[in-house]
N, C-alpha and C positions, 0 to 999 in steps of 0.2 A: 123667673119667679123662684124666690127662695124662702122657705117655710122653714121655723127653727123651732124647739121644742126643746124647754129646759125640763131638769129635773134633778134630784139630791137634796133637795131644803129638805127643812125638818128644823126639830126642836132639840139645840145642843145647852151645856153646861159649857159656863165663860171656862175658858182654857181649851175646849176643845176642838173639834177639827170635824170640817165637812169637805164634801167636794161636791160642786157642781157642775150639771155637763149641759153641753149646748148641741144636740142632733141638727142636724140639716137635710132637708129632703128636697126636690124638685130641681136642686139643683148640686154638682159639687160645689163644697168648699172652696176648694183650689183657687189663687186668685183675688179671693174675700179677707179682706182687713174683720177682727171680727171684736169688740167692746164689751164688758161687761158692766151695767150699772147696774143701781139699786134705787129704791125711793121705799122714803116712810109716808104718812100719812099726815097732808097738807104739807109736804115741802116740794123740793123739785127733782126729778130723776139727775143721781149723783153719778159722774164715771167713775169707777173702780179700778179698770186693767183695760188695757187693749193686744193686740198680736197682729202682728203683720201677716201676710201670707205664704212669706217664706222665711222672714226672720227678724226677729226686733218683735218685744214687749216693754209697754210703759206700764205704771201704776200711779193710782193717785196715792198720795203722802201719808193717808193716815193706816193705807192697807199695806205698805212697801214691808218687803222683811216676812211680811205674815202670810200675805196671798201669792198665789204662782200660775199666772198663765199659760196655757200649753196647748198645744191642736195635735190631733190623730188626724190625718188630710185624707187616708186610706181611710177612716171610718167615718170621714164628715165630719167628727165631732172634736169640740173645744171644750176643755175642763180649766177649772175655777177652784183650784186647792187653798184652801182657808183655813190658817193653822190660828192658834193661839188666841182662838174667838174671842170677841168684848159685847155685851151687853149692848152697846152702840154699833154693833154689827147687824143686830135687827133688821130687819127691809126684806120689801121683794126684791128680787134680784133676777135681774134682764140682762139675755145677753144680746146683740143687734150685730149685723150685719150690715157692708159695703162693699162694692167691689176698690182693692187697694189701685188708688193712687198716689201711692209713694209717702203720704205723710201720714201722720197720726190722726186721728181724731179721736176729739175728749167733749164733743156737744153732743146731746143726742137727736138734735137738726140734723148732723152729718149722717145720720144712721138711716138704710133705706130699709131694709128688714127687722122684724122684730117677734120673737118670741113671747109666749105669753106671761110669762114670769115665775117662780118660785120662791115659798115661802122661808126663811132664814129665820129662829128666832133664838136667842143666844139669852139663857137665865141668867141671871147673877148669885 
């Protein structure tokens, strides 16, 4: 069993820059492919970024350039650097867990663990 616990949201000005972090407890990292989506209210949980569990990051298209994937595997934890915020960056933001099987995953079917979310909201 793997329990994850986000944290960093808050309320930024468009241009600027958050980071969010993804903890893991009950279990190591080590191993764990790990996702980060988002969802606004009434649409569908969106993928963001993924990271493999020794190497390889993807990003969905509209965050590429701006956000940056990364794991600390000695602290458990995975961060979510979000540079040059947009107004349509708004969302909670989840990050989910799998143990890697060699490919990516961008559904949040594929995701067996999941964090409770944090809040993002970017002014304009």
């Amino acid at each position: 069993q793997v329990q994850l616990v986000e944290s960093g949201g808050g309320l930024v000005q468009a241009g600027g820059s958050l980071r969010l972090s993804c903890t893991a407890s009950g279990r190591a990292f080590s191993g764990y492919a790990v996702g980060w989506f988002r969802q606004v209210p009434e649409k569908e949980r969106e993928f963001v970024a993924a990271i493999r569990w020794s190497v390889g990051t993807t990003y969905a298209d509209s965050v590429k350039g701006r956000f940056t994937i990364s794991r600390d595997n000695a602290e458990n934890t995975v961060y979510l650097q979000m540079n040059t915020l947009k107004p349509e960056d708004t969302a909670v933001y989840y990050c989910a867990a799998i143990y890697d099987s060699g490919t990516y995953k961008y559904t949040p079917g594929e995701y067996r663990y999941w964090g409770q979310g944090t809040q993002v909201t970017v002014s304009s």
